[in-house]
N, C-alpha and C positions, 0 to 999 in steps of 0.2 A: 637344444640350446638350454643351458644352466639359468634357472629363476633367479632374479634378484630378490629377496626379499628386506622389507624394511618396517620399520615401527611406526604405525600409527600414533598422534600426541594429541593433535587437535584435530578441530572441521577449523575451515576458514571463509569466508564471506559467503561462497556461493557450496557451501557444505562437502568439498572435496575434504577427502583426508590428506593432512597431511604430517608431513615425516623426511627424514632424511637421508642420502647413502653416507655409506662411511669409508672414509679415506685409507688409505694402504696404512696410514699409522694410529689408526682406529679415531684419528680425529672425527668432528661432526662434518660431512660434507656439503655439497648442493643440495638446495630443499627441493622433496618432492609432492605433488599435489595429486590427489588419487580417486578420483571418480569412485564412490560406492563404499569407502572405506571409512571405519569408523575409528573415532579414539580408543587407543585399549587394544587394538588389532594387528595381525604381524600379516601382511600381504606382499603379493608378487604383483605383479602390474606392466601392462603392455603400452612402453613409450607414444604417444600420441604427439606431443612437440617437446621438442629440447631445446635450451640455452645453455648459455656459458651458468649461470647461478643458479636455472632453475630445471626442473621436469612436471611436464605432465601426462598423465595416463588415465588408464582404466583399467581397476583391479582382475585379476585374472587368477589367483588363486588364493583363497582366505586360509592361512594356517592356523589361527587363530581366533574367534569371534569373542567379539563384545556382549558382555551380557545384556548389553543395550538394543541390539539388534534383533526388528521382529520380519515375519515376514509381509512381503508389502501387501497391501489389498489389492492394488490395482496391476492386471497382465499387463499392462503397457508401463511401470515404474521401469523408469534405465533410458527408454527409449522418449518415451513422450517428456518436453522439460517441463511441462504445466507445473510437476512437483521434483522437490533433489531431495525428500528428508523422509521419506515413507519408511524407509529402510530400518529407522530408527526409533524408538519408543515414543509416544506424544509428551511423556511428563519431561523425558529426557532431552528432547528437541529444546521444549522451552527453558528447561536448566542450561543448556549451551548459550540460546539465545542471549538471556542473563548476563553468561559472563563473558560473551562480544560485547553487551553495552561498556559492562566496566573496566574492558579492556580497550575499548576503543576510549573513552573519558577518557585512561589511563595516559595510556603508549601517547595522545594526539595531543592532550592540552593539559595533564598532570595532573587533573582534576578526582577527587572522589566524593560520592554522596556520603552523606553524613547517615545516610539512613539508606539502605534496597529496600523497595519495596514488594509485596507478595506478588508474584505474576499476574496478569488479566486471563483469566483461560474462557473459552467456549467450547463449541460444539467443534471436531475435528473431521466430522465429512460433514459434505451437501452444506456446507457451509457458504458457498461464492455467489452470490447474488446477482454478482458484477461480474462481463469475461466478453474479452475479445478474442473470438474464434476465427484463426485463419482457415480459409477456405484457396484449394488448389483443382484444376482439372490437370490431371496424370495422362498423359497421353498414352503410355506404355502400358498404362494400367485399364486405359478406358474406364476412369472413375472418378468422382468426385471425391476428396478428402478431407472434413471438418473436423475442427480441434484446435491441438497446441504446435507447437513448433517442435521438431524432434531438437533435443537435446544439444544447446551448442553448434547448431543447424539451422539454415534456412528453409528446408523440408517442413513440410506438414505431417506428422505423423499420423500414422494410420489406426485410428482408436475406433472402439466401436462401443465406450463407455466410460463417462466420468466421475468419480466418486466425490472430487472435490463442488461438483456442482447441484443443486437441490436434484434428486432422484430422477423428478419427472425431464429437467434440463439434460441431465447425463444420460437418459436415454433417447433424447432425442436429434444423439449427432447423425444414427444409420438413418432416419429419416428425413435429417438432412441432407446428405449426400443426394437421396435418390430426388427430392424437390429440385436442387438446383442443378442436376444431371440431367433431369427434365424437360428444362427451359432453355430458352434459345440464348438466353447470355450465361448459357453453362461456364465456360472460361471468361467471362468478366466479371465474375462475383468475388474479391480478393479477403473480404472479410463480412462475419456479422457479428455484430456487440448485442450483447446479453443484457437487460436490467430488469429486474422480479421487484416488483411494488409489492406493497399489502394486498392489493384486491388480483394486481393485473400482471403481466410477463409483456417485457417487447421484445422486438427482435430486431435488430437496424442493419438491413441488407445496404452494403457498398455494392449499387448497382452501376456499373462505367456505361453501362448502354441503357436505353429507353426498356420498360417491361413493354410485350407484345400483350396483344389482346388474350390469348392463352396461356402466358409467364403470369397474367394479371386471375385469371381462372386457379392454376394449381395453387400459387399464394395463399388467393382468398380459402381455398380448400385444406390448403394446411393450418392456414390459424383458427379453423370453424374445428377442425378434426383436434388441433392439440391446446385452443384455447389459450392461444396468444394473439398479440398485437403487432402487426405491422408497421415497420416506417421505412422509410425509404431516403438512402442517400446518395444522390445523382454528382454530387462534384465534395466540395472540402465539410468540414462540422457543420458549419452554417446552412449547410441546405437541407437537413434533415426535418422530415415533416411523417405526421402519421398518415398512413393508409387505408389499413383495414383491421378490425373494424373501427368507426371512428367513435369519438364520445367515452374513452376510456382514459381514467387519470391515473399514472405513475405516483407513489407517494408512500414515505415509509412516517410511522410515528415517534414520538420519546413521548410513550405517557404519562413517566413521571412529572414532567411538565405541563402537559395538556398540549402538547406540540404537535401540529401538522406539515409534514415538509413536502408539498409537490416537487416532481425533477422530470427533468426531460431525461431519456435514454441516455443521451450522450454527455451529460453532467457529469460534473466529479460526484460518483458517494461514496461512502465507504463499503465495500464488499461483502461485510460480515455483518449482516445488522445489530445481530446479539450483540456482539459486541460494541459496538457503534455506541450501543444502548446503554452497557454499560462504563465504554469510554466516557462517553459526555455527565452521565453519576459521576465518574471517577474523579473527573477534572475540575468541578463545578467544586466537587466537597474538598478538593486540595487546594482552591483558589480562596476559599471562604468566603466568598463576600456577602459585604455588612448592605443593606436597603438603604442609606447614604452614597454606597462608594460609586464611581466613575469608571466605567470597565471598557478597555479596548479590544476587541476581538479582530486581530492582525492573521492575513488571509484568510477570511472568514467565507471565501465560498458565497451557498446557497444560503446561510447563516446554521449551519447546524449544531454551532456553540454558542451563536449571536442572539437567538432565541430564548431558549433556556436558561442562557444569562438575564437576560431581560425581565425575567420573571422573579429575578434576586434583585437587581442594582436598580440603584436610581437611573444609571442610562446606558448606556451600550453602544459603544461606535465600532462601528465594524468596517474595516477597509480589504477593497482587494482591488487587484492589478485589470483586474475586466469588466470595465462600464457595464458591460449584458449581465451580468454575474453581481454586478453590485443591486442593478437595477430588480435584477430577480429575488434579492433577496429585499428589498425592502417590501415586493410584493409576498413575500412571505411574511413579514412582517405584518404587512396591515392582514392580509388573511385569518393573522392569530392573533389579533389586535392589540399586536406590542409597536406600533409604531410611532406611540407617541412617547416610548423609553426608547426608541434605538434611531440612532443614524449612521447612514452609508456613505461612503466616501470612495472612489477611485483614487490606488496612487498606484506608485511603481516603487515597491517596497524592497526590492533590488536595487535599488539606488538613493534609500532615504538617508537624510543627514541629521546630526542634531537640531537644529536650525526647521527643519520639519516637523521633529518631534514637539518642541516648543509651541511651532502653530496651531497644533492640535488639543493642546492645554493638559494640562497635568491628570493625571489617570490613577487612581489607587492600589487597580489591580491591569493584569497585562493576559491574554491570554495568545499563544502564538503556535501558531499550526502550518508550517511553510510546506511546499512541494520536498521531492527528495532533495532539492540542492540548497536546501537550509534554508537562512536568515543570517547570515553573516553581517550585511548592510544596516540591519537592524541592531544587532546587535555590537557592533560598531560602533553607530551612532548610541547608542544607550550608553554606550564607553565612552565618549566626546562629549558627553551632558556630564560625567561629572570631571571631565579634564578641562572643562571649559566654566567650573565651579556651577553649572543647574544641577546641581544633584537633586533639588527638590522637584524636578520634573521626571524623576527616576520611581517607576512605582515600588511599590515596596514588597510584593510577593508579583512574580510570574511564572506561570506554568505554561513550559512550551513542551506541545506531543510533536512528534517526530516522527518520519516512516524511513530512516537512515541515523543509524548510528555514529557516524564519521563523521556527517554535518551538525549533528547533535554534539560531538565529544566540540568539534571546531568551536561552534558556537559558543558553548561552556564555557572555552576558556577565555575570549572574549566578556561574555558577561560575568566570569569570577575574579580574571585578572585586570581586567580592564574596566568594568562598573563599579564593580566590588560587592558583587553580589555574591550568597553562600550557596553554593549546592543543597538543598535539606534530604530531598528524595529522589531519587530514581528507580525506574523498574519497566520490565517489558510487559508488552500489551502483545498477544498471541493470534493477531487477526488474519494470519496468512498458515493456519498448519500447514506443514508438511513440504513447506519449502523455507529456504534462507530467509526470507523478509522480515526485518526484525521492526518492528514498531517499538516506538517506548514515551513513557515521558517521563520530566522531570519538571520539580519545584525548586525556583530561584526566589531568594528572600534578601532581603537587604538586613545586614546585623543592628541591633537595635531598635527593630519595627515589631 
């Protein structure tokens, strides 16, 4: 059977190549998406789904390579989906990344920054701090399987090493397997989450069945032999509790602050500390604030902007969507004894209106950090303060970080067309090598402030 081959142009969101066939009169035709294939590249590729507009595959012969293209480190790249970008050079990954941000601004809300700014880079392995490992019992196989999801699959791929996870984690999925192969709830264990503190490692086994007196022996044996912590989750997030051994506390720092952040296992942090460390520098010094100003830290978590703010402004209000989550963070607060600059509030910030905003009183600076599916509501309402003439309840610089480009472009134009705020900066933060995740932020300024 005769190869189609076709030209690589770009990657697109989840780093497929893509490109086009071409029409019997050399027009451009239906767009094709291509598993493994890079910009720059002339490949052939084996159908995988088809539409009427579109194709998708997976490359099957490189005529052509990118001089962008290395080879990967890890045996399981293709198979395991933990990573889509290994294929590709680290400096060049986050040059792409880049120009998703300013193409997504672009194309979505016509937006551009008046400035890009230099990328956030760290470390490109043993980077993941943070990871939730599916775990499968294979019956065919007679085996336990711990890791990532194979690729565009419900399957657990069969890995027997992680590069994106600190050394001593990435070697410890084969001894995974054989601990929970072990034990009598072998086929009820569907997941365990990863989280590496400063001092300590947990490990948070989704147990469906009670541990037996002997599942409760190999455990304690495995965290004595690999010098982790156990916790144990018997039903939904809520019931996660430690086990063995006890008396050990999860906690990362920003010592440019003097900041202590305890978290439980199943908290949101950010995955990449380094950078973590350096996002919250990043962000603090593009917010500027003066030891007068009033600073709002919107989704503000465990506080890990709401703190180190604290240590600039006169006060700091930090709001998030979950009581437990607001609560734990003012206990962060008094722990590093900023709680007489900062206060906490519960809302539901997917539904705030101007009218909200107002209650909350006027802010000088904004800082805003939403899940993947933006701040729209917010930034909305920021639009309705000055349609409704409170423009003076509009602060005057805001830095929202982002872990979605497309919620970010949304937002944008929102806060540009509709507040009338300016774009000054944008640029991407590299917290995820080696896959698509683009993180970024940028700075919203109000003209004449």
């Amino acid at each position: 059977m005769q190869e189609t081959f076709i030209e690589i142009k770009s990657l697109d969101a989840d780093a497929r190549g893509v490109g086009h066939l071409e029409n019997e009169d050399g027009s451009q035709g239906k767009v094709v998406f291509v598993e493994d294939a890079l910009p720059g590249e002339r490949v052939s590729y084996e159908v995988k789904r088809k539409k009427k507009n579109w194709e998708a595959g997976r490359m099957v012969t490189l005529q052509r390579a990118s001089s962008m293209r290395v080879e990967p480190r890890c045996r399981h790249f293709g198979v395991c989906g933990g990573c889509s970008m290994q294929h590709l050079e680290p400096t060049a990954q986050v040059a792409i990344k880049g120009r998703t941000l300013e193409d997504n601004l672009w194309h979505i809300s016509k937006v551009k920054a008046e400035n890009i700014m230099r990328p956030m880079v760290g470390p490109t392995w043993g980077y993941r701090f943070r990871a939730r490992l599916s775990v499968r019992w294979v019956a065919k196989k007679e085996t336990v399987l711990v890791g990532f999801h194979e690729r565009g699959s419900a399957f657990v791929a069969d890995i027997t090493f992680c590069h994106i996870l600190p050394p001593r984690l990435g070697a410890m999925l084969v001894p995974l397997r054989a601990l929970i192969g072990a034990m009598s709830l072998y086929n009820q264990v569907p997941q365990i989450e990863v989280a590496v503190g400063e001092e300590s490692t947990a490990l948070v086994m989704r147990n469906m069945a009670p541990l037996t007196a002997k599942d409760e022996e190999l455990v304690k044996a495995f965290a004595d032999e690999w010098g982790i912590q156990w916790w144990l989750q018997p039903k939904g997030p809520d019931s996660v509790y430690p086990f063995y051994p006890l008396g050990k506390e999860l906690y990362y720092t920003l010592p440019e602050f003097g900041v202590r952040m305890p978290f439980k296992p199943t908290d949101f942090t950010q995955v990449n500390h380094q950078i973590n460390r350096a996002l919250v520098h990043k962000a603090l010094g593009l917010l500027d604030v003066q030891p007068d100003d009033r600073v709002a830290d919107l989704f503000c978590g465990l506080g890990n902007f709401t703190l180190p703010l604290a240590t600039q402004a006169r006060e700091v209000v930090g709001i998030e969507g979950s009581p437990i989550l607001s609560e734990r963070a003012l206990e962060n607060a008094r722990a590093n004894g900023l709680s007489e600059k900062t206060r906490f509030y519960t809302r539901n910030l997917f539904e705030v209106r101007p009218e909200d905003l107002v209650a909350l009183g006027r802010f000088d600076r904004m800082l805003i950090d939403p899940p993947r599916d933006g701040a729209i509501a917010l930034a909305e309402a920021l639009a309705g303060l000055r349609a409704a003439g409170r423009a003076e309840f509009l602060p005057k610089r805001i830095v929202y970080v982002s872990c979605s480009p497309s919620t970010l472009a949304r937002d944008a134009g929102a806060l540009v067309n509709g507040a009338g705020y300016v774009l000054k900066k944008a640029g991407v933060v590299n917290m995820f090598p080696h896959t698509s995740h683009v993180e970024s932020i940028g700075v919203f300024d109000l003209p004449g402030t």
